[in-house]
PDB file of N, CA, C and O in Angstrom:
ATOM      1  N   UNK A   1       1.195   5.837  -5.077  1.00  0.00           N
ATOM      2  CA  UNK A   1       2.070   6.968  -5.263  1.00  0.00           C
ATOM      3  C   UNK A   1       2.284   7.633  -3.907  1.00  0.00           C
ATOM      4  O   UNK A   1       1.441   7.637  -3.010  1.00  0.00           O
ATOM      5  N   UNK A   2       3.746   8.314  -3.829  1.00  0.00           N
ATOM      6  CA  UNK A   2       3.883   8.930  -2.730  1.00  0.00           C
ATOM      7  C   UNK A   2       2.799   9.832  -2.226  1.00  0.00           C
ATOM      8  O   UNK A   2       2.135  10.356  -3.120  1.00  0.00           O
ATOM      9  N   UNK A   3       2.445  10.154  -0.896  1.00  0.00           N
ATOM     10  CA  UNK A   3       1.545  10.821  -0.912  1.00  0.00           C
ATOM     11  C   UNK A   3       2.265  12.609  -0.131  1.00  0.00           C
ATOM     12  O   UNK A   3       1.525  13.521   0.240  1.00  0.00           O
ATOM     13  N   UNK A   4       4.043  12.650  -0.068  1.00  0.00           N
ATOM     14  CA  UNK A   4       4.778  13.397  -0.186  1.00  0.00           C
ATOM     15  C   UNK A   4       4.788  14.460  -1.245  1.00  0.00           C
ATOM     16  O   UNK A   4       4.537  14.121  -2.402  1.00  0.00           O
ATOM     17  N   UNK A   5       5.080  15.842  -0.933  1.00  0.00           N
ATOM     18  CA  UNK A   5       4.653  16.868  -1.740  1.00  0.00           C
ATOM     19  C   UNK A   5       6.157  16.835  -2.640  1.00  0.00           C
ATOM     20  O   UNK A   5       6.162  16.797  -3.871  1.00  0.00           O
ATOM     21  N   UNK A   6       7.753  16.860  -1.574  1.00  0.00           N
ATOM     22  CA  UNK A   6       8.919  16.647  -2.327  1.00  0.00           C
ATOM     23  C   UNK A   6       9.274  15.386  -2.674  1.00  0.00           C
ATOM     24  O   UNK A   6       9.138  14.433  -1.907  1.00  0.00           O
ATOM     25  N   UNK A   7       9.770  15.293  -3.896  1.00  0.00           N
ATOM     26  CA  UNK A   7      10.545  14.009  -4.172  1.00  0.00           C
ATOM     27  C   UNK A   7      11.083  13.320  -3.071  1.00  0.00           C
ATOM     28  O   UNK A   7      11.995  13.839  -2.427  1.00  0.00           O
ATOM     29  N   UNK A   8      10.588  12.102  -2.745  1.00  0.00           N
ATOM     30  CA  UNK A   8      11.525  11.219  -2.324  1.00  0.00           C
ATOM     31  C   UNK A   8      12.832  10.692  -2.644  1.00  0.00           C
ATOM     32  O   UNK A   8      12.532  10.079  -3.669  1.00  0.00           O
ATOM     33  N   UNK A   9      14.015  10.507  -2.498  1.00  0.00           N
ATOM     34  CA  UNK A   9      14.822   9.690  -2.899  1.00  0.00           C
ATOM     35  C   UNK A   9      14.271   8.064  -3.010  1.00  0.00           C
ATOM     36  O   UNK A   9      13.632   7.477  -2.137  1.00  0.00           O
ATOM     37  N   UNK A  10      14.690   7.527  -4.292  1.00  0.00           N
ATOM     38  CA  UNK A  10      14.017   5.989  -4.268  1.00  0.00           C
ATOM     39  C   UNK A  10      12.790   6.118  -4.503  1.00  0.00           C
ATOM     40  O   UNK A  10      12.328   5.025  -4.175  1.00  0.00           O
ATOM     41  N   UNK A  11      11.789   6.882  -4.934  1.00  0.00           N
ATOM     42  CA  UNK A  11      10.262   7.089  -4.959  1.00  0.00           C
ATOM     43  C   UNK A  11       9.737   6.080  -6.299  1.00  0.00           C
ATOM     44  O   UNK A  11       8.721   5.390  -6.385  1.00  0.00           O
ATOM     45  N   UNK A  12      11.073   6.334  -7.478  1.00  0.00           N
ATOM     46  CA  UNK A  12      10.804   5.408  -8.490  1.00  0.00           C
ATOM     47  C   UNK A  12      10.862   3.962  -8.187  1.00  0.00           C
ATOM     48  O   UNK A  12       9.859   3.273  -8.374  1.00  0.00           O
ATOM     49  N   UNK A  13      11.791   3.527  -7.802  1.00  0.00           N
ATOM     50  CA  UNK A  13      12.205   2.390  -7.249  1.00  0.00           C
ATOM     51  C   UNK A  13      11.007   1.930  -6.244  1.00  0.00           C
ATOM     52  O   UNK A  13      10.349   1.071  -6.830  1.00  0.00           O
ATOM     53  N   UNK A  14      10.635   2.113  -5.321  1.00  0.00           N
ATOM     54  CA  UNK A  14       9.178   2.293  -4.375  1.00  0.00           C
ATOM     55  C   UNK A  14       7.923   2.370  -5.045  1.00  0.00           C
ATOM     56  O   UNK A  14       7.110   1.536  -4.647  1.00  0.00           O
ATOM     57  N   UNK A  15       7.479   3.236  -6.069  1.00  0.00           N
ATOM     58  CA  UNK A  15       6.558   3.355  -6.890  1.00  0.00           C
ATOM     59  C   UNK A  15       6.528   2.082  -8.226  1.00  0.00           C
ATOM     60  O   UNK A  15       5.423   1.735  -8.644  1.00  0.00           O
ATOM     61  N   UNK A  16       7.877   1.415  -8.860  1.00  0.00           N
ATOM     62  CA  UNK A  16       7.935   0.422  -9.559  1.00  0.00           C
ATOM     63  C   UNK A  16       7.544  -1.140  -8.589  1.00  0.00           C
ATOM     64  O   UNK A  16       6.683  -1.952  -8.928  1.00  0.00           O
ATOM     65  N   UNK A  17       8.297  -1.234  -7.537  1.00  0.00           N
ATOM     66  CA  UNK A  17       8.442  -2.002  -6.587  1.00  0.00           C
ATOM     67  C   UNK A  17       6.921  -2.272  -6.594  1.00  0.00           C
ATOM     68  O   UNK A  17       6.485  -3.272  -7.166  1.00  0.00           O
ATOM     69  N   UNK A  18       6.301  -1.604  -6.115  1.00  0.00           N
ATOM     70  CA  UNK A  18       4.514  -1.526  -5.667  1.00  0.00           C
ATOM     71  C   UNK A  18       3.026  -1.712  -6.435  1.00  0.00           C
ATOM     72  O   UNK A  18       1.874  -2.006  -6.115  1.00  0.00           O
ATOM     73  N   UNK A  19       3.848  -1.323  -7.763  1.00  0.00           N
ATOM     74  CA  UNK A  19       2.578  -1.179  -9.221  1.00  0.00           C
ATOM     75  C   UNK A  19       1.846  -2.486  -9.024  1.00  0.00           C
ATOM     76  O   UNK A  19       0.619  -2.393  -9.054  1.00  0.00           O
ATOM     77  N   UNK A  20       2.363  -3.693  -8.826  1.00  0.00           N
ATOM     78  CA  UNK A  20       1.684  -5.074  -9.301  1.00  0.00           C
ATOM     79  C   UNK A  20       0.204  -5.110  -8.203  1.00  0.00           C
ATOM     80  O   UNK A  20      -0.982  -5.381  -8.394  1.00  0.00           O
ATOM     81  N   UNK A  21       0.714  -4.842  -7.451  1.00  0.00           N
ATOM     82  CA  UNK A  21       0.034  -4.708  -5.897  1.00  0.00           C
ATOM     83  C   UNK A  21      -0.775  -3.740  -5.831  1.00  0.00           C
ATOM     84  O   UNK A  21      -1.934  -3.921  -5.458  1.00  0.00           O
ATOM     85  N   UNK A  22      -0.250  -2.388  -6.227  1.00  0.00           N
ATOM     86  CA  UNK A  22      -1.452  -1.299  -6.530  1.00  0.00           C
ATOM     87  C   UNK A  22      -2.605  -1.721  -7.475  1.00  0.00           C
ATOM     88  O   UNK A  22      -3.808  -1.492  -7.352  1.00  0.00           O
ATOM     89  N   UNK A  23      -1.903  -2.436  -8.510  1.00  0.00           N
ATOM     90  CA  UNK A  23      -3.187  -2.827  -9.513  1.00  0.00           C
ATOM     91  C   UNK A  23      -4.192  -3.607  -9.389  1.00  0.00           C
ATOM     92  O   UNK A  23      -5.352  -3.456  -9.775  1.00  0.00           O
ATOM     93  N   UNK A  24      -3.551  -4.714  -8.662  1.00  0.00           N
ATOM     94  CA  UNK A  24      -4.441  -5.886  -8.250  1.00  0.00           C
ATOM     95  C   UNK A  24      -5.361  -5.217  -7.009  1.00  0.00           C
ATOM     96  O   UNK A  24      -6.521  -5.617  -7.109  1.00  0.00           O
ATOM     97  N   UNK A  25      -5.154  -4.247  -5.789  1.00  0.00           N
ATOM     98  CA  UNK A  25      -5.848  -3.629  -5.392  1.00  0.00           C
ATOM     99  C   UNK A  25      -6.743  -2.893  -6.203  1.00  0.00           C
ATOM    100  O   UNK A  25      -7.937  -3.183  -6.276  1.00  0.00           O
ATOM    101  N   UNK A  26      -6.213  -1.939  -6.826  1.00  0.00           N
ATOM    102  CA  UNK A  26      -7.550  -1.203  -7.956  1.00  0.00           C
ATOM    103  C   UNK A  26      -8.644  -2.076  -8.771  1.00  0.00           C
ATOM    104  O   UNK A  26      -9.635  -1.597  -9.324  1.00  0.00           O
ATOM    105  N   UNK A  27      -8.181  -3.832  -8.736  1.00  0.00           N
ATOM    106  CA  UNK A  27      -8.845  -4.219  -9.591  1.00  0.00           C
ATOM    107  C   UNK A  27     -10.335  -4.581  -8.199  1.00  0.00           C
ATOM    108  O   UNK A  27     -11.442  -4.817  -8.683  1.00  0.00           O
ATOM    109  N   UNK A  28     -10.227  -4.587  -6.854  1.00  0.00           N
ATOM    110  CA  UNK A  28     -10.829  -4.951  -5.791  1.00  0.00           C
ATOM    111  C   UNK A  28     -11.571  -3.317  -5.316  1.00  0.00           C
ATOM    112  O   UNK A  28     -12.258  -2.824  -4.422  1.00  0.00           O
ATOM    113  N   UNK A  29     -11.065  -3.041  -6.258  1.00  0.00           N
ATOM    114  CA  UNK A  29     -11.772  -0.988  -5.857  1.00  0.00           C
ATOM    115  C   UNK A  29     -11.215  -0.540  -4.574  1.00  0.00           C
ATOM    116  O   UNK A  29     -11.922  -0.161  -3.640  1.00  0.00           O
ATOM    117  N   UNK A  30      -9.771  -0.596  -4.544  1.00  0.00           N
ATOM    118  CA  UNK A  30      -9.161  -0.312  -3.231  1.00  0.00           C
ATOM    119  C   UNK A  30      -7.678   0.677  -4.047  1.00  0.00           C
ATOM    120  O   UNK A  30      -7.148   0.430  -5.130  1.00  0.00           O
ATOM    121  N   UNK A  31      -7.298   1.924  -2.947  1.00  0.00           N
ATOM    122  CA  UNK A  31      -6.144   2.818  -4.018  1.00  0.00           C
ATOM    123  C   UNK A  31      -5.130   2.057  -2.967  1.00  0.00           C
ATOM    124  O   UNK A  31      -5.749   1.821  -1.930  1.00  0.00           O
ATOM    125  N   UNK A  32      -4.326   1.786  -2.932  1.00  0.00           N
ATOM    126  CA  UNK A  32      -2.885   1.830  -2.142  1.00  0.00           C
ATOM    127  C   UNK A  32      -1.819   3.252  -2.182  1.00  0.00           C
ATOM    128  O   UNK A  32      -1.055   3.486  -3.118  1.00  0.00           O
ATOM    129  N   UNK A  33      -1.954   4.036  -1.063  1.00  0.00           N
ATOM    130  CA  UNK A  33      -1.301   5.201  -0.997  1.00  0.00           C
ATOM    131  C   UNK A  33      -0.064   4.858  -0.199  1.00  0.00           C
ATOM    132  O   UNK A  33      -0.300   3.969   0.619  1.00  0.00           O
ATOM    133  N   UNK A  34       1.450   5.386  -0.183  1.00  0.00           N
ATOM    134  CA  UNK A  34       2.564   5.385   0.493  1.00  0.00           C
ATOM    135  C   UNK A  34       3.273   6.571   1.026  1.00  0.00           C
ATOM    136  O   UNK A  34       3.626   7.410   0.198  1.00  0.00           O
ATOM    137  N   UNK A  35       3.453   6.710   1.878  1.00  0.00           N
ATOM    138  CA  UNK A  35       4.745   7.461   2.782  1.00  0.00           C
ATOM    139  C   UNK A  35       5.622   7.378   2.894  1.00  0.00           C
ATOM    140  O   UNK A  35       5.921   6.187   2.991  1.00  0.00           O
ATOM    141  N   UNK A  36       6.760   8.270   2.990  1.00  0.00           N
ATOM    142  CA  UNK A  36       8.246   7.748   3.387  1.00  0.00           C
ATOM    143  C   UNK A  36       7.811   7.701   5.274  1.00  0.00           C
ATOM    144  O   UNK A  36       6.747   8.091   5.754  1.00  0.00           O
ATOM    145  N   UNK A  37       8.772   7.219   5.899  1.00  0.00           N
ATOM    146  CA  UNK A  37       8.344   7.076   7.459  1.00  0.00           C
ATOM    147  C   UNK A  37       9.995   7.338   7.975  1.00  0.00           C
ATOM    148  O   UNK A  37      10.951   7.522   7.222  1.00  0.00           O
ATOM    149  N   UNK A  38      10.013   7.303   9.192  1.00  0.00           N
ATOM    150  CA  UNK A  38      11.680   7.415   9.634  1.00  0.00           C
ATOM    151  C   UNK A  38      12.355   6.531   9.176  1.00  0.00           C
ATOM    152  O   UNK A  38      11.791   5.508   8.787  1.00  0.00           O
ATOM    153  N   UNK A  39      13.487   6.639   9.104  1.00  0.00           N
ATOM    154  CA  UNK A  39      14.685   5.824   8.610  1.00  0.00           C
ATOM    155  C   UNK A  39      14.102   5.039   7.102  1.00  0.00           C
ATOM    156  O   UNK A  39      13.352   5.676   6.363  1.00  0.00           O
ATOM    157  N   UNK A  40      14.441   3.906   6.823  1.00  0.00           N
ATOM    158  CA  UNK A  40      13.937   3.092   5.559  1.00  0.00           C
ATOM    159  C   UNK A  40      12.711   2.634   5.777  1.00  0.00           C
ATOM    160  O   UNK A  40      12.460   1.575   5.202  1.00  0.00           O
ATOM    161  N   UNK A  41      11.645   3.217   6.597  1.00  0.00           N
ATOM    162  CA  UNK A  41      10.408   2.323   6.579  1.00  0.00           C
ATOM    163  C   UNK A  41       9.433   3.852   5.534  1.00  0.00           C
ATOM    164  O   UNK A  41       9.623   5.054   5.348  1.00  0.00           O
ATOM    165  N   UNK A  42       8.295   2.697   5.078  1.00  0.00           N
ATOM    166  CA  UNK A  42       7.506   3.289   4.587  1.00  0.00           C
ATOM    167  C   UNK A  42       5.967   2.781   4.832  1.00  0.00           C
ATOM    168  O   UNK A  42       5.592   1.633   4.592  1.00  0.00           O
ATOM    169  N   UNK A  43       5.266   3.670   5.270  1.00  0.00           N
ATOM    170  CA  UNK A  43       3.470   3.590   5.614  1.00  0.00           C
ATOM    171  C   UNK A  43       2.951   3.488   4.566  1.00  0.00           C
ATOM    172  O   UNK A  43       3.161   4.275   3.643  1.00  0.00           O
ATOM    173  N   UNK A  44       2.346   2.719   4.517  1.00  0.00           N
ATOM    174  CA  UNK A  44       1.123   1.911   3.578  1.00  0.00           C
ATOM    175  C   UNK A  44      -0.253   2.333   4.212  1.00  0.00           C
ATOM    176  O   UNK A  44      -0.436   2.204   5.422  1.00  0.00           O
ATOM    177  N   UNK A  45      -1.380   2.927   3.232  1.00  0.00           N
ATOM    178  CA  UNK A  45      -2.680   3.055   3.546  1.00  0.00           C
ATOM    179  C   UNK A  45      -3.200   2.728   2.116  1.00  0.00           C
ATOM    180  O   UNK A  45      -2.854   2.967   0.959  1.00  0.00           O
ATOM    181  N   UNK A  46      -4.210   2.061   2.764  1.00  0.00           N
ATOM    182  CA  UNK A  46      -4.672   1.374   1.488  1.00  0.00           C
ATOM    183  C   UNK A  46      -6.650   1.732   1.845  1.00  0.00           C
ATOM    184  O   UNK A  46      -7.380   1.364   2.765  1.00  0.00           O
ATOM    185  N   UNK A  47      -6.921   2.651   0.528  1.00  0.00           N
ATOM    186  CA  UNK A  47      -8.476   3.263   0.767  1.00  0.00           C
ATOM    187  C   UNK A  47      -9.224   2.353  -0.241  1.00  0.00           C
ATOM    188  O   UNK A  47      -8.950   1.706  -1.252  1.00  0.00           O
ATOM    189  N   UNK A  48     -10.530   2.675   0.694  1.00  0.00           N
ATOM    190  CA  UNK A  48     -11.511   2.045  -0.157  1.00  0.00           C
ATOM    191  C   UNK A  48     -11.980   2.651  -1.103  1.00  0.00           C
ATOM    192  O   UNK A  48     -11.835   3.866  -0.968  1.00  0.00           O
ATOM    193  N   UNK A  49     -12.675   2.246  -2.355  1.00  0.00           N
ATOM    194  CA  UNK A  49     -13.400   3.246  -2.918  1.00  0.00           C
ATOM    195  C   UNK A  49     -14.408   2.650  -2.474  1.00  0.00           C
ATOM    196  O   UNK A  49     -14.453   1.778  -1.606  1.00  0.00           O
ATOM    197  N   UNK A  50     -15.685   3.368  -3.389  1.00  0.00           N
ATOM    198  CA  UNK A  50     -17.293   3.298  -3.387  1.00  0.00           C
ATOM    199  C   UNK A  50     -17.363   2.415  -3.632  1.00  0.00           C
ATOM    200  O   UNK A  50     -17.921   2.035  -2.603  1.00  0.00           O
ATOM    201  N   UNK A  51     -17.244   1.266  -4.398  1.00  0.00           N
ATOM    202  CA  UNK A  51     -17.400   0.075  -5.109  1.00  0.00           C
ATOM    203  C   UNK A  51     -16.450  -1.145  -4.314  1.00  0.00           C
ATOM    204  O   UNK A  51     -16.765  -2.275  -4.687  1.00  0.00           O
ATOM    205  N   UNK A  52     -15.562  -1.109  -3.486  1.00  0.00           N
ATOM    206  CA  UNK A  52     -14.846  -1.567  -3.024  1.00  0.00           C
ATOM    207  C   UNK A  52     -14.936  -3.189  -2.590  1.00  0.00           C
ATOM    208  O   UNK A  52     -15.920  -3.445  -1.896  1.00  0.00           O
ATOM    209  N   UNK A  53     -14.235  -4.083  -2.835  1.00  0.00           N
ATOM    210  CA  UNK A  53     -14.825  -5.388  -2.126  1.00  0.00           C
ATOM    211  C   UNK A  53     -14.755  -5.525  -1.143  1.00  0.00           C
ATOM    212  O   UNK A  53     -13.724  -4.882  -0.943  1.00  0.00           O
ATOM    213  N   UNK A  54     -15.128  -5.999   0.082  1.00  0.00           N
ATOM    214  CA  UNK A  54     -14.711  -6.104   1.376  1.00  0.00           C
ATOM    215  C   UNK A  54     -14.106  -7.360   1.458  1.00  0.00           C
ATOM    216  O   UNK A  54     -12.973  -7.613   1.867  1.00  0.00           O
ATOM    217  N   UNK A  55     -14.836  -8.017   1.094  1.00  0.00           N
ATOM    218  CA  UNK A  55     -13.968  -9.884   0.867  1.00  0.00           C
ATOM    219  C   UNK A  55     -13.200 -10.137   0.631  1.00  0.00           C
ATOM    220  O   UNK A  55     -12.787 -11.174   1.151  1.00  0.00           O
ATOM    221  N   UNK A  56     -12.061  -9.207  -0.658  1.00  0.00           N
ATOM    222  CA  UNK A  56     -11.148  -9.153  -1.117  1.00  0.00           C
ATOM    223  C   UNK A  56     -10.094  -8.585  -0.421  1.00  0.00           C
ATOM    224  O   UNK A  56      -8.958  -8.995  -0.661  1.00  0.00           O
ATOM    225  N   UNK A  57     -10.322  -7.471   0.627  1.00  0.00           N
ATOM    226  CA  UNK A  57      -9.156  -7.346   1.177  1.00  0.00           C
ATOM    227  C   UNK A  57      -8.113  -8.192   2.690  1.00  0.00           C
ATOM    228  O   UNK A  57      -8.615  -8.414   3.792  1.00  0.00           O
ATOM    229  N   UNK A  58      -6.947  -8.452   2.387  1.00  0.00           N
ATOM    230  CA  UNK A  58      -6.701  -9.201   3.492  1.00  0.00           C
ATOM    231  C   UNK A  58      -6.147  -8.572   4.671  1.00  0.00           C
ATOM    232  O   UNK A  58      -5.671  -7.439   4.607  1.00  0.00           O
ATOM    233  N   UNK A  59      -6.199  -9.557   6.254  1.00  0.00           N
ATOM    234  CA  UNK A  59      -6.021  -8.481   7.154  1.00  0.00           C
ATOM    235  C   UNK A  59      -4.553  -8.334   7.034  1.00  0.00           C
ATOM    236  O   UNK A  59      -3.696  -8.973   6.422  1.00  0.00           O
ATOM    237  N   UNK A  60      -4.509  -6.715   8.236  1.00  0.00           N
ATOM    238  CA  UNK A  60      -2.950  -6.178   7.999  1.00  0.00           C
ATOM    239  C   UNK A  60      -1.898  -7.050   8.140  1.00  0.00           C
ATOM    240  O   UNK A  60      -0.951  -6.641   7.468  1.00  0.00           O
ATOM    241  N   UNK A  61      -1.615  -8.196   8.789  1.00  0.00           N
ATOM    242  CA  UNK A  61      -1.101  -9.318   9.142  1.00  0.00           C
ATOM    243  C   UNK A  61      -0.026  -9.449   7.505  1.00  0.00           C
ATOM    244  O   UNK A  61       1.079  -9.111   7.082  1.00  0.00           O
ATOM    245  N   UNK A  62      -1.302 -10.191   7.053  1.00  0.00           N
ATOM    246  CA  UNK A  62      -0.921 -10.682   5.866  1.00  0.00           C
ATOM    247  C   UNK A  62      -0.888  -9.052   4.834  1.00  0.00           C
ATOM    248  O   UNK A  62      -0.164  -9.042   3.838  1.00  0.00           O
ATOM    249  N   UNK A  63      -1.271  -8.463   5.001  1.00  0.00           N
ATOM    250  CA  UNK A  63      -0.553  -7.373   3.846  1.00  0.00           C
ATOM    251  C   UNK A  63       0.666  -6.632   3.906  1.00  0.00           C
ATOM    252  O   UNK A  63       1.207  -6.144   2.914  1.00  0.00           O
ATOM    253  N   UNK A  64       1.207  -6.529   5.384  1.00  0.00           N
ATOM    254  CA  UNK A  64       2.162  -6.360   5.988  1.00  0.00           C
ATOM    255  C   UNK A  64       3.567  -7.376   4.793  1.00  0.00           C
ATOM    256  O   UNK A  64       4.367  -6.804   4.054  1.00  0.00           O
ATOM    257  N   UNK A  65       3.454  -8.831   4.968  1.00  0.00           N
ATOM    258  CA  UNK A  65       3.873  -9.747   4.726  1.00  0.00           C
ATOM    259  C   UNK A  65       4.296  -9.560   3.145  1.00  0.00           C
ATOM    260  O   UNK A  65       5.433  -9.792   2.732  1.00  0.00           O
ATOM    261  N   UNK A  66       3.185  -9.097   2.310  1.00  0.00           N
ATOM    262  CA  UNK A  66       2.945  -9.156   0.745  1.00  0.00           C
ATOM    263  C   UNK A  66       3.735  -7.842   0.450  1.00  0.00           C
ATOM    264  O   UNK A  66       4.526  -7.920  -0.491  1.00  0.00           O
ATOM    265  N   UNK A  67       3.646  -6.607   1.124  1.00  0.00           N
ATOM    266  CA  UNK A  67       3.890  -5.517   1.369  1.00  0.00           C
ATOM    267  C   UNK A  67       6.003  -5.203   1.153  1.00  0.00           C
ATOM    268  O   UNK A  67       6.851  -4.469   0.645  1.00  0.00           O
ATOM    269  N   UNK A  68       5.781  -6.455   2.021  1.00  0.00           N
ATOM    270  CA  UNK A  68       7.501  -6.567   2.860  1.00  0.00           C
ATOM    271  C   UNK A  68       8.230  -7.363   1.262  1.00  0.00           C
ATOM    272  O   UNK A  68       9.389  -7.309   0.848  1.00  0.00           O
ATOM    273  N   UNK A  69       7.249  -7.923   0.781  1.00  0.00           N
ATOM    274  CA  UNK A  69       8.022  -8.705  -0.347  1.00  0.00           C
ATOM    275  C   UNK A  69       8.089  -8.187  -1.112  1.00  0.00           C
ATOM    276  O   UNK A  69       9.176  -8.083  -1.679  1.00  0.00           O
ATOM    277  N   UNK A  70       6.765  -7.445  -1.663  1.00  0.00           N
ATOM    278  CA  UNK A  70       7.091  -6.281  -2.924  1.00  0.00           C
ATOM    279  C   UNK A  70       8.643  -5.516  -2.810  1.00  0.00           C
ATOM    280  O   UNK A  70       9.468  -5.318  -3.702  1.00  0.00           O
ATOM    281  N   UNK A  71       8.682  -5.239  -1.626  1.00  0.00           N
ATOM    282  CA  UNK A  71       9.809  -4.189  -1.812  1.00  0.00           C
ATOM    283  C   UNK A  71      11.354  -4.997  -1.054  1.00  0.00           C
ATOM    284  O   UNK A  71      12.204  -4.615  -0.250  1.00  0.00           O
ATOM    285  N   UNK A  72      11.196  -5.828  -1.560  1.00  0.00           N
ATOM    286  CA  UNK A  72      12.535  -6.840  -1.053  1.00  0.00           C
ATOM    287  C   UNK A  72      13.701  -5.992  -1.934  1.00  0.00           C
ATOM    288  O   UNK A  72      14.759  -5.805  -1.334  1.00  0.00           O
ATOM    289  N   UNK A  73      13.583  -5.427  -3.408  1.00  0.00           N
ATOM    290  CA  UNK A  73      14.312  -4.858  -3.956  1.00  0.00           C
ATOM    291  C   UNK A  73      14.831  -4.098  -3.907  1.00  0.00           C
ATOM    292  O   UNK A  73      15.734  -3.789  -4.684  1.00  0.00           O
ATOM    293  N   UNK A  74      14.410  -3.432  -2.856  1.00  0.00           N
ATOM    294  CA  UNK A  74      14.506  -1.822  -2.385  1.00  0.00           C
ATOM    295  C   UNK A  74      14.861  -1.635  -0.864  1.00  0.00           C
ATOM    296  O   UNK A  74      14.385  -2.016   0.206  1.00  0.00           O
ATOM    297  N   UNK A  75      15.986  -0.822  -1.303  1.00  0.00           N
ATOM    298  CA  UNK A  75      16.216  -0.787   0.728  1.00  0.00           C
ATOM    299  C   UNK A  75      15.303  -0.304   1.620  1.00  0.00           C
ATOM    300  O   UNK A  75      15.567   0.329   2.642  1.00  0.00           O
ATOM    301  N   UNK A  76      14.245  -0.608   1.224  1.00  0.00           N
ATOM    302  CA  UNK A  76      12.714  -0.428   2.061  1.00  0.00           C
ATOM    303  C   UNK A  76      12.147  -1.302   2.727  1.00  0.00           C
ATOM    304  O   UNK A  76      11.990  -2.357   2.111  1.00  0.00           O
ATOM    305  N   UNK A  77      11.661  -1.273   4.061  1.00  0.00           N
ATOM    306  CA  UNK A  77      10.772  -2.074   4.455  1.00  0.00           C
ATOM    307  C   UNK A  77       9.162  -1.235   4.980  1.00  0.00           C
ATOM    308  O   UNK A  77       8.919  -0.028   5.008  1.00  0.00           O
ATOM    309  N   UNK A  78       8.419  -2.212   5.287  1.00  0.00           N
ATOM    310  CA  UNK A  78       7.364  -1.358   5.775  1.00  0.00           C
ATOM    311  C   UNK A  78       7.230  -0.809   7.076  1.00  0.00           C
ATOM    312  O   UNK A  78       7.372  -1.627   7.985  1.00  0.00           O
ATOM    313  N   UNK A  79       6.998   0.349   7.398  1.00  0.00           N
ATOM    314  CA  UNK A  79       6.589   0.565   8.940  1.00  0.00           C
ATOM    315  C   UNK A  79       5.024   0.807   9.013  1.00  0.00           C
ATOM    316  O   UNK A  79       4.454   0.168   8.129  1.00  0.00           O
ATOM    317  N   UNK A  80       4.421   1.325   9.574  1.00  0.00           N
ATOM    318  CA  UNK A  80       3.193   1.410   9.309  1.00  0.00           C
ATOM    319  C   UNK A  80       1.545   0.882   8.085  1.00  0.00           C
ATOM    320  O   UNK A  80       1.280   1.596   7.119  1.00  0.00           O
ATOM    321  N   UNK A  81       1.073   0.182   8.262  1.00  0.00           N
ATOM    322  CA  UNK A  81       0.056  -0.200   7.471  1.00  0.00           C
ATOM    323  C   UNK A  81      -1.371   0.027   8.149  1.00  0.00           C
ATOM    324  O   UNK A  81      -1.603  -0.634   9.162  1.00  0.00           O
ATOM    325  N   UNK A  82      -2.506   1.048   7.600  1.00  0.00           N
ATOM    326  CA  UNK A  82      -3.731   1.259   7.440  1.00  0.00           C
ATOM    327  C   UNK A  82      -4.408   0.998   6.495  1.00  0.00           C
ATOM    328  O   UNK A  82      -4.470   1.564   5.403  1.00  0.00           O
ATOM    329  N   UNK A  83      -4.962   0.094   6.897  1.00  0.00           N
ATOM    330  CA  UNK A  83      -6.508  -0.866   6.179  1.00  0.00           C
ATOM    331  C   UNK A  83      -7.948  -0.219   6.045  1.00  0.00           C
ATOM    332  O   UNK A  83      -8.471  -0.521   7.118  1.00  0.00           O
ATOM    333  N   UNK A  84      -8.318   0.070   5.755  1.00  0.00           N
ATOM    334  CA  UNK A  84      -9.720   0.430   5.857  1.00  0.00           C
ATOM    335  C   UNK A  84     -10.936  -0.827   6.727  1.00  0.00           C
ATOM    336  O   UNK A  84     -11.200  -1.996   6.449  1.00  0.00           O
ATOM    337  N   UNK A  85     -11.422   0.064   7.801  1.00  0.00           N
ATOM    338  CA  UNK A  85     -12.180  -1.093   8.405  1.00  0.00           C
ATOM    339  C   UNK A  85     -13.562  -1.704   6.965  1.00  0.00           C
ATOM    340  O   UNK A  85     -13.985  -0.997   6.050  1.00  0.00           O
ATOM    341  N   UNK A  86     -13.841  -2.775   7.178  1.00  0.00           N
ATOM    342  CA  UNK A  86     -14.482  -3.695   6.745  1.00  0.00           C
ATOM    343  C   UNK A  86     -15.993  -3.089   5.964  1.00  0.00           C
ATOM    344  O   UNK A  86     -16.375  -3.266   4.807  1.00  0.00           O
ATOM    345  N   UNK A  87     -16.751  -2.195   7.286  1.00  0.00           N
ATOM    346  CA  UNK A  87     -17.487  -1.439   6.934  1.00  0.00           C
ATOM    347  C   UNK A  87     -17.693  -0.482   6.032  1.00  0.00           C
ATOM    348  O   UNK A  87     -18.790  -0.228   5.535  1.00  0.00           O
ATOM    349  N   UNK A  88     -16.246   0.302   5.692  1.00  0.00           N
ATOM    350  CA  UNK A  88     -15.923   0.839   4.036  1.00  0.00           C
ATOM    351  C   UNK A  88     -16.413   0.482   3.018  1.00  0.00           C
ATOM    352  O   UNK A  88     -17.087   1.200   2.278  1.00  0.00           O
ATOM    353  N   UNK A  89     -16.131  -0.719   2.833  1.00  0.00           N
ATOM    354  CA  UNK A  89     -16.476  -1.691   1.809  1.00  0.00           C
ATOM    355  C   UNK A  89     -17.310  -2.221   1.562  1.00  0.00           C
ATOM    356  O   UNK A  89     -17.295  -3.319   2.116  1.00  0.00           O
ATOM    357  N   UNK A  90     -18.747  -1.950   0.547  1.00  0.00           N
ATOM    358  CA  UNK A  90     -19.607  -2.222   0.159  1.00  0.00           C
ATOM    359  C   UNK A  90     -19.676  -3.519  -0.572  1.00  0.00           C
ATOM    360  O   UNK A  90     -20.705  -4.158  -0.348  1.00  0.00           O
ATOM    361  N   UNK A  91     -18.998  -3.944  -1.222  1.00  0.00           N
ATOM    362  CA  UNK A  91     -19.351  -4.945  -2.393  1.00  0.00           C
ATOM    363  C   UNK A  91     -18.791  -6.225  -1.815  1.00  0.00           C
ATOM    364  O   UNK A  91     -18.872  -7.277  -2.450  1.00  0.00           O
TER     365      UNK A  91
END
């Protein structure tokens, strides 16, 4: 979910776009949070929880990549992506 206090324009569209990906993260004990960023890009931070896998998450490289496809639908691309270092992640 946006982590914006006003509505975004497109936030539904961005927030539908993202669910599959948010979930499959939550299922690894990780939240995926979003930003709007300048122009059509949007920042990706993706937190650990307490329980979190570390094994499971992949580097920014490749989430960047997974990231860019989710939202092929949407006149969005990604600008920014924060990972949680490795050490976060307990499990």
């Amino acid at each position: 979910m946006s982590t914006d206090e006003v509505p975004v324009p497109g936030s539904a569209a961005i927030d539908a776009a993202l669910r599959g990906l948010r979930d499959t993260l939550a299922v690894d004990g990780y939240e995926l949070v979003w930003s709007r960023e300048q122009g059509d890009r949007i920042g990706i931070r993706v937190v650990a929880g307490p329980d979190a896998c570390a094994d499971c998450l992949v580097p920014p490289e490749l989430m960047r990549s997974i990231v860019d496809s989710e939202l092929d639908a949407t006149p969005y691309g990604v600008g920014s992506i924060t990972l949680p270092p490795k050490s976060q992640a307990t499990g």
